[in-house]
C-alpha beads as a LAMMPS data file, in Angstrom:
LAMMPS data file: protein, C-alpha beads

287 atoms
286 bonds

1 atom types
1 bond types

-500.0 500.0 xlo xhi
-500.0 500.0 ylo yhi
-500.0 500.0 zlo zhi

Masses

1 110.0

Atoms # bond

1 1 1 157.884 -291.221 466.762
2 1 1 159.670 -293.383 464.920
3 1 1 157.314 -294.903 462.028
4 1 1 157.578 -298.366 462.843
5 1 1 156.496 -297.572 466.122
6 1 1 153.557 -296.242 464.762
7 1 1 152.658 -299.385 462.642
8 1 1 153.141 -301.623 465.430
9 1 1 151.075 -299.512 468.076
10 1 1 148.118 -299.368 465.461
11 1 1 148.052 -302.905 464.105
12 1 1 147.506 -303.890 468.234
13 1 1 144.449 -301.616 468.412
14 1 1 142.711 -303.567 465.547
15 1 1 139.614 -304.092 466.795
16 1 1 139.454 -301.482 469.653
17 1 1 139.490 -298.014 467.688
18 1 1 137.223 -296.597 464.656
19 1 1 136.054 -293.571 463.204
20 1 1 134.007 -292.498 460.854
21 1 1 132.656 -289.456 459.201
22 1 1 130.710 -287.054 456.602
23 1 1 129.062 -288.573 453.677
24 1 1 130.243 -286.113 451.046
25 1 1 132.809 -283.927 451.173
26 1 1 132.036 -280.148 451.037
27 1 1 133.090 -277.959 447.698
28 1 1 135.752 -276.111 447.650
29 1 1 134.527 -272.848 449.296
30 1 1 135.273 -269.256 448.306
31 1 1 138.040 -268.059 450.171
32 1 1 136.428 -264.836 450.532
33 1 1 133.895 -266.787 452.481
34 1 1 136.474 -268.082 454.933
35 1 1 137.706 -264.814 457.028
36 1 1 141.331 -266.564 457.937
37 1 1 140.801 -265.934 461.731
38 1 1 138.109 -267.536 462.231
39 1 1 138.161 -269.495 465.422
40 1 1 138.770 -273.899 464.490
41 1 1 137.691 -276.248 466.768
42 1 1 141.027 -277.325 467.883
43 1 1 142.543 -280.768 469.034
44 1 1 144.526 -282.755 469.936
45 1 1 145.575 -286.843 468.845
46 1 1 145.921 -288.792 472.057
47 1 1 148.907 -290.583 470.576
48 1 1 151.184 -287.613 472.472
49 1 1 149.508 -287.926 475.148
50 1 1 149.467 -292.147 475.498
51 1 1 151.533 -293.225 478.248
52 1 1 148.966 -290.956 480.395
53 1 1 145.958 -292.162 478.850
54 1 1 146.775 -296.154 479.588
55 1 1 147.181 -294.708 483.457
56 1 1 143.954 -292.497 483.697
57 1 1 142.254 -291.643 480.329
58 1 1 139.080 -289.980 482.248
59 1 1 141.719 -287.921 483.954
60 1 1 143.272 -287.336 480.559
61 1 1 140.278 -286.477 478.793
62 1 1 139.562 -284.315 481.819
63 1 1 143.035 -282.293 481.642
64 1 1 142.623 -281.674 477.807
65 1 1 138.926 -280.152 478.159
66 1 1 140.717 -277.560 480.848
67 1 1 143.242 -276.654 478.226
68 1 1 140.552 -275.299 475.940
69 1 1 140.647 -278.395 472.842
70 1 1 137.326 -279.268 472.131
71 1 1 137.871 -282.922 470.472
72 1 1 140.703 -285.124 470.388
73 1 1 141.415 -288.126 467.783
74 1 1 142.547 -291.647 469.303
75 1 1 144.902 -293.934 468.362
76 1 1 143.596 -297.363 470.404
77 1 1 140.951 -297.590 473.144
78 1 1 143.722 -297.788 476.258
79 1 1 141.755 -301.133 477.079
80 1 1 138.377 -299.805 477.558
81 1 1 135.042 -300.707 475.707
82 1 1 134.051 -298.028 473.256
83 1 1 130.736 -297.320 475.090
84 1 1 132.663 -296.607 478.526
85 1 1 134.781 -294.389 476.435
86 1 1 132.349 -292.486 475.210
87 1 1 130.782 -291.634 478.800
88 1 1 134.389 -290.284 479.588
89 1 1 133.771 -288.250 476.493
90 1 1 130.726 -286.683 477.530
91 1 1 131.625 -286.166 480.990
92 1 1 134.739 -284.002 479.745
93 1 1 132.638 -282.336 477.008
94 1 1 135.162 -283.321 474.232
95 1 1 134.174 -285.070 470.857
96 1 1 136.414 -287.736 469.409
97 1 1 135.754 -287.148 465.430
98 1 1 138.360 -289.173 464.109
99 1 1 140.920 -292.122 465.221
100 1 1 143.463 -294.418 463.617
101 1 1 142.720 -297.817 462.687
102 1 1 144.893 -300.292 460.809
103 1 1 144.483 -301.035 456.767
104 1 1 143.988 -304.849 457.843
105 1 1 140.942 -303.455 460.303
106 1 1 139.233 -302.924 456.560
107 1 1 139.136 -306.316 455.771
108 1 1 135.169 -307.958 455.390
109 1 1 135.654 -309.657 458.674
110 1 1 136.470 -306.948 460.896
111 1 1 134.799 -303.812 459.435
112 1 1 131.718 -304.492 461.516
113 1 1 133.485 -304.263 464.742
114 1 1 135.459 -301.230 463.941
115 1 1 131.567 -299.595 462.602
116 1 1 130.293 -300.470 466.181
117 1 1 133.209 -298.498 467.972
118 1 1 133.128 -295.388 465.652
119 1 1 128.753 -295.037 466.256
120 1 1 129.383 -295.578 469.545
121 1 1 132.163 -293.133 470.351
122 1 1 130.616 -290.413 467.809
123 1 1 133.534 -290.886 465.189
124 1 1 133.279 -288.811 461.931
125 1 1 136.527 -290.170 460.178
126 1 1 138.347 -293.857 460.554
127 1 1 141.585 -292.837 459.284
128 1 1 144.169 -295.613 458.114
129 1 1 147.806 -294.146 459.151
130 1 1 150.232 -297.032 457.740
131 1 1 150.795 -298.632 454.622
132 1 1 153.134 -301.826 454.785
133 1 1 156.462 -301.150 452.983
134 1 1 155.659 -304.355 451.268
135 1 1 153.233 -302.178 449.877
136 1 1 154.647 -298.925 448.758
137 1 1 155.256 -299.445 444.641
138 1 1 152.880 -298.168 442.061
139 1 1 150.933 -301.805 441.905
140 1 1 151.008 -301.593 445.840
141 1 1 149.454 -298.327 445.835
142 1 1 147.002 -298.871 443.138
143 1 1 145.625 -301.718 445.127
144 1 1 145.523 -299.918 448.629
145 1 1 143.498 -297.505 446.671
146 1 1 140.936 -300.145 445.469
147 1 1 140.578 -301.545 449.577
148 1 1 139.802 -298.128 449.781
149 1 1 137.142 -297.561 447.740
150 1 1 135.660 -300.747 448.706
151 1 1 136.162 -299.990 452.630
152 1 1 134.788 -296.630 452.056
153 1 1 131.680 -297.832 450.333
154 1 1 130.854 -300.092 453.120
155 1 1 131.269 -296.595 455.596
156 1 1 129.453 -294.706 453.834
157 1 1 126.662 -296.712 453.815
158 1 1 126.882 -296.489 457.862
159 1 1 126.944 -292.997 458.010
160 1 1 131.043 -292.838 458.155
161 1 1 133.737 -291.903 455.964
162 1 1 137.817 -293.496 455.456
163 1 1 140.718 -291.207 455.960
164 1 1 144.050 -291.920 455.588
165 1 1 146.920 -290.460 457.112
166 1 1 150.352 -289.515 455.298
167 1 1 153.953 -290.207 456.847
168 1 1 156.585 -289.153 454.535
169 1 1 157.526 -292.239 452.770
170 1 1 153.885 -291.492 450.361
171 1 1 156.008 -288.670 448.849
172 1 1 159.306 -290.213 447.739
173 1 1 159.336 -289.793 443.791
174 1 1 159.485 -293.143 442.485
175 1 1 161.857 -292.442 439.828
176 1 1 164.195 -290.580 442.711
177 1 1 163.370 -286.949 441.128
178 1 1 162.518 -283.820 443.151
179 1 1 158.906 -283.572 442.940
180 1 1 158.245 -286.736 440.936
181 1 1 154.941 -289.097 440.514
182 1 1 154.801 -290.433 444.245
183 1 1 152.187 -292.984 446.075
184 1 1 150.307 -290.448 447.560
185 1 1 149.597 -289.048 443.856
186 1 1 148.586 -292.630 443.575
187 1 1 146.447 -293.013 446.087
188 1 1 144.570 -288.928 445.389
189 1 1 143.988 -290.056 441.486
190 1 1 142.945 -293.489 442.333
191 1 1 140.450 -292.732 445.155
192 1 1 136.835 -291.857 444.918
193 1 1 136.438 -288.462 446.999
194 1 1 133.179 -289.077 447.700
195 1 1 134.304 -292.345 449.914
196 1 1 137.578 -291.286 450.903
197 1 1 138.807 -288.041 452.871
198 1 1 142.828 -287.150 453.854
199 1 1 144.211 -286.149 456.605
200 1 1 147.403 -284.481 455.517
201 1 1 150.091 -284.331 458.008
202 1 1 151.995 -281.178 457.536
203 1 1 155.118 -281.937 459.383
204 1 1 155.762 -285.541 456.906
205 1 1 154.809 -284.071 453.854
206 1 1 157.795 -281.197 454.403
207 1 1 159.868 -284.248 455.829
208 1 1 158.741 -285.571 452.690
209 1 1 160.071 -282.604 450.430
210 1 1 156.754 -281.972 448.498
211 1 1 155.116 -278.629 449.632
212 1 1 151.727 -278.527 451.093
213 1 1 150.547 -275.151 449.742
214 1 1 150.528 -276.833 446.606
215 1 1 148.855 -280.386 447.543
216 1 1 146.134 -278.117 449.893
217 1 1 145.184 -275.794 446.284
218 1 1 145.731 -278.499 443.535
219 1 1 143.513 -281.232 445.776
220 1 1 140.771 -278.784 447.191
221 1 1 137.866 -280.320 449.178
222 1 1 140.205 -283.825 449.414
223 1 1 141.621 -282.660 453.058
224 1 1 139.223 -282.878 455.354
225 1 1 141.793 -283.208 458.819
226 1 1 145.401 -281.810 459.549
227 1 1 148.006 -282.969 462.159
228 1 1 149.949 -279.800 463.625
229 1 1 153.652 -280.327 464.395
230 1 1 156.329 -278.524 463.939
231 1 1 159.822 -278.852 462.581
232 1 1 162.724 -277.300 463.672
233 1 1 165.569 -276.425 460.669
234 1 1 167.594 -279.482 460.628
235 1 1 164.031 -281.335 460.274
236 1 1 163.647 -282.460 464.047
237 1 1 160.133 -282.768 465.274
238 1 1 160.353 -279.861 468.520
239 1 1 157.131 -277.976 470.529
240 1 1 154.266 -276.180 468.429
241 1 1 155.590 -272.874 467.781
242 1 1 159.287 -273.164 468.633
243 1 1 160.012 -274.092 465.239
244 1 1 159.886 -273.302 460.856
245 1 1 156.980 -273.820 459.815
246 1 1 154.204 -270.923 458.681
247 1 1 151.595 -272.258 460.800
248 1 1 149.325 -268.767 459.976
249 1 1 149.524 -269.336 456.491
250 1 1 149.321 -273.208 456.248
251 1 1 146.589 -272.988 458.664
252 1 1 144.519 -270.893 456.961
253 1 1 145.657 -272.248 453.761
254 1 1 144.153 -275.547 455.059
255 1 1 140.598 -273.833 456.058
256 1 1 140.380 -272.815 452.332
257 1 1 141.321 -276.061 451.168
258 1 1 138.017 -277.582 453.180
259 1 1 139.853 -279.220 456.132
260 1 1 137.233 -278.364 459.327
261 1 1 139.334 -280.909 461.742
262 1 1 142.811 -279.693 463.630
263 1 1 144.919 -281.774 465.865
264 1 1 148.116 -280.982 467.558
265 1 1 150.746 -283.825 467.627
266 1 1 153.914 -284.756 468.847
267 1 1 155.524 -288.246 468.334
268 1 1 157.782 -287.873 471.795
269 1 1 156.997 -285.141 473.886
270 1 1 159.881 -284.769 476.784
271 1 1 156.590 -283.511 478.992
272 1 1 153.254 -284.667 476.916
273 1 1 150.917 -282.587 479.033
274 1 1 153.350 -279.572 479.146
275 1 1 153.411 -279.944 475.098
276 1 1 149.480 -279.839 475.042
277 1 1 149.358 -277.272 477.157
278 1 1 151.180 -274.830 475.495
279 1 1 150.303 -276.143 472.251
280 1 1 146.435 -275.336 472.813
281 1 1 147.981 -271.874 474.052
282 1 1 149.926 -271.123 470.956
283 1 1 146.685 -272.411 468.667
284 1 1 144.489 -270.534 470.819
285 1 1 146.214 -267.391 470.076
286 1 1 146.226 -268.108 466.470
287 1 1 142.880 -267.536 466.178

Bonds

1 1 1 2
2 1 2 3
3 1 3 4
4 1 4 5
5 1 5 6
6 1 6 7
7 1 7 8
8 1 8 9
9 1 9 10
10 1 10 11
11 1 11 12
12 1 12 13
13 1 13 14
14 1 14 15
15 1 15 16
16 1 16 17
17 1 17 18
18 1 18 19
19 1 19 20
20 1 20 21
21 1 21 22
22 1 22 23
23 1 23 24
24 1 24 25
25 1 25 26
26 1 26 27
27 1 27 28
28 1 28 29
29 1 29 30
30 1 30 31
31 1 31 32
32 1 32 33
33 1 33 34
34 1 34 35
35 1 35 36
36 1 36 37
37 1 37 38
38 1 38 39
39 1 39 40
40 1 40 41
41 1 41 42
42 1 42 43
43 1 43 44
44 1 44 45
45 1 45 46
46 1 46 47
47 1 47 48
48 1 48 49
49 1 49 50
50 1 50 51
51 1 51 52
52 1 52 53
53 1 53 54
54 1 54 55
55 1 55 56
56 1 56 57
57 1 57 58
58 1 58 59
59 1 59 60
60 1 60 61
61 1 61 62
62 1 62 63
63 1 63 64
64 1 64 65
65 1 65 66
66 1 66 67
67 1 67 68
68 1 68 69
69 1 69 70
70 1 70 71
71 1 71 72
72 1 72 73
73 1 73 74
74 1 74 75
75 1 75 76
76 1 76 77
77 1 77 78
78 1 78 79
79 1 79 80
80 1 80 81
81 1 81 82
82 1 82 83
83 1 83 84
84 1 84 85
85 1 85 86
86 1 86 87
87 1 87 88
88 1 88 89
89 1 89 90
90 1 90 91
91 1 91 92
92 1 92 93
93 1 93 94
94 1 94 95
95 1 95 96
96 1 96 97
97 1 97 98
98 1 98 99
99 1 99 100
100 1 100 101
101 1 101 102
102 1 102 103
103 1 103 104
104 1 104 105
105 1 105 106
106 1 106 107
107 1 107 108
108 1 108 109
109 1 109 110
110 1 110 111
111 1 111 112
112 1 112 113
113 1 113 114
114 1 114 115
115 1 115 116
116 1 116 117
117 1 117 118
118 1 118 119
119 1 119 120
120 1 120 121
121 1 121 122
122 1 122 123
123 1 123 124
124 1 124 125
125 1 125 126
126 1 126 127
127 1 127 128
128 1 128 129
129 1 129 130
130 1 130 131
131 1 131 132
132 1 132 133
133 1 133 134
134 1 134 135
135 1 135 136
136 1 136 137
137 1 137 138
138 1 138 139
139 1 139 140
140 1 140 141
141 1 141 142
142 1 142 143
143 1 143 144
144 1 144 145
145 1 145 146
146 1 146 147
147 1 147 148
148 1 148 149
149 1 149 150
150 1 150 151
151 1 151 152
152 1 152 153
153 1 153 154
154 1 154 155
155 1 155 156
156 1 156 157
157 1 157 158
158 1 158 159
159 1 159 160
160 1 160 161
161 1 161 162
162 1 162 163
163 1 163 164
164 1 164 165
165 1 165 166
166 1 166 167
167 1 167 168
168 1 168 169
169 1 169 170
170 1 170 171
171 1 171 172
172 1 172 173
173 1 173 174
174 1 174 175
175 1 175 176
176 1 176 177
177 1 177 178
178 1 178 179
179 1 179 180
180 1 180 181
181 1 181 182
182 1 182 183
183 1 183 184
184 1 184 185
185 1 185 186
186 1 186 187
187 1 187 188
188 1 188 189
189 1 189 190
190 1 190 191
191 1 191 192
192 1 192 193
193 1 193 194
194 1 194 195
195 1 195 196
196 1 196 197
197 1 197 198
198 1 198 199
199 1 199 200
200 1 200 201
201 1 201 202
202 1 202 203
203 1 203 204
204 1 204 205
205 1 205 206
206 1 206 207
207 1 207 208
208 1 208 209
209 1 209 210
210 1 210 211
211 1 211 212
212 1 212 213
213 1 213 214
214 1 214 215
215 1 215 216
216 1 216 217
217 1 217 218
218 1 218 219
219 1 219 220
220 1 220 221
221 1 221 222
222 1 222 223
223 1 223 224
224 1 224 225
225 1 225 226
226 1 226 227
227 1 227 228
228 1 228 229
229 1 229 230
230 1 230 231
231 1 231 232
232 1 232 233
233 1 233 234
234 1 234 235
235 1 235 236
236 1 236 237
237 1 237 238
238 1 238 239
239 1 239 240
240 1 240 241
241 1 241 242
242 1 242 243
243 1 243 244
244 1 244 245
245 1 245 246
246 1 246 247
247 1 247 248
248 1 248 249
249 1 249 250
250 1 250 251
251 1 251 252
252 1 252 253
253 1 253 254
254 1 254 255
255 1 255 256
256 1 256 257
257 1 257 258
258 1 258 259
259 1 259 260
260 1 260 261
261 1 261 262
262 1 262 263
263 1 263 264
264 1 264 265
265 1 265 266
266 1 266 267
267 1 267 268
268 1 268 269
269 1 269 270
270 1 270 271
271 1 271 272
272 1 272 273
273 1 273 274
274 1 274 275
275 1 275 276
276 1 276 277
277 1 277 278
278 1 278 279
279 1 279 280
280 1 280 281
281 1 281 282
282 1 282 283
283 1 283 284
284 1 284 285
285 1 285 286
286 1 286 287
């Protein structure tokens, strides 16, 4: 989806969505300790599936448990109250560890509500998936990274944790060079890991031109939650598995680096339930 589209569908879910999560983030384990098939809880964010879920999101939820994911991460509340969600939840038997909130959902006045949501839905991670542009220089960074802190502070001390979510404009070097000091180094070195978690997107950070081998080894025990899309040569989001990327090796690259939460994405399925079908098909077989 087109990024904008993203910003604007989040900042109307302000005080509907939440998530929260782990108080400290695990070491970086032994990767002899991680057998790379291991079977992953997979999932799937709801964002694919959204026109669907605002017509029927028991039905949804339903339809998703049937395809084998176990949890799914939401991007707004379709309308409902966070405890009726939650029954949909259980009736499914799917979790909902994580969901996107907006950075202005951090502020003092409406952290409580977005606390509320995440205990009641069962939330491990609220994950922020936007910065402004307004905010994207190295003072704009540096001070994203202090609301985090200070957001993350007040989660922790409810039994959640802040994520934030990458798109690819957190990569672009600000001095234009290949692989140069970027926001998202910003926002790595200027965060407390013990209050704030990523979720690393692999298909932006390619989009992005940084590789994530490197961010997944160099930031250990950071990631805690992936979005899986794929990318087609000329850089097209397309269908899990019809595409470039290694998703064996990033995958289990990922498990090494600590991440324990997997969702499937795409921004504009042609057929969303076709997509997570065969997407929990292809991940399935991964395993």
């Amino acid at each position: 989806m087109p990024m904008i589209d993203r910003r604007q569908f989040v900042a109307s879910c302000l005080t509907s969505v939440a998530v929260g999560a782990e108080l400290q983030l695990r070491p970086y384990p032994d990767p002899r300790s991680h057998p790379s098939r291991d079977p992953r809880p997979w999932g799937i964010q709801l964002y694919t599936v959204r026109d669907l879920a605002r017509a029927d999101l028991a039905g949804t939820l339903d339809a998703l448990a049937t395809m084998g994911y176990s949890e799914v991460e939401f991007a707004g509340l379709y309308g409902h109250a966070a405890a009726d969600v939650r029954g949909m939840l259980d009736r499914a038997g799917l979790a909902a560890s994580a969901g996107h909130v907006a950075v202005e959902a951090l502020a003092d006045d409406r952290i409580a509500a977005i606390i509320a949501d995440a205990l009641a839905l069962g939330h491990l991670y609220l994950v922020v998936p936007w910065i402004p542009a307004s905010r994207r220089s190295v003072e704009g960074y540096a001070g994203i990274a202090e609301t985090f802190n200070r957001a993350g502070r007040t989660l922790r001390a409810a039994g959640l944790t802040l994520g934030y979510h990458n798109h690819d404009f957190e990569f672009a070097a600000f001095d234009g060079t290949p692989g140069g000091r970027c926001g998202y180094d910003i926002l790595l070195e200027r965060t407390d890991p013990s209050l704030v978690a990523m979720e690393l997107d692999l298909f932006w950070i390619r989009k992005g031109g940084r590789d994530a081998f490197q961010y997944l080894e160099r930031h250990a025990g950071r990631f805690r939650l992936v979005h899986i899309k794929d990318m087609d040569a000329g850089g097209n989001m397309v269908d899990l598995g019809s595409g470039v990327m290694p998703w064996r090796e990033l995958l289990d690259a990922a498990g090494v680096a600590g991440v324990t939460h997997w969702f499937a994405e795409h921004d504009e399925p042609s057929d969303p339930m076709a997509f997570a079908r065969s997407a929990a098909r292809y991940l399935q077989a991964l395993a």
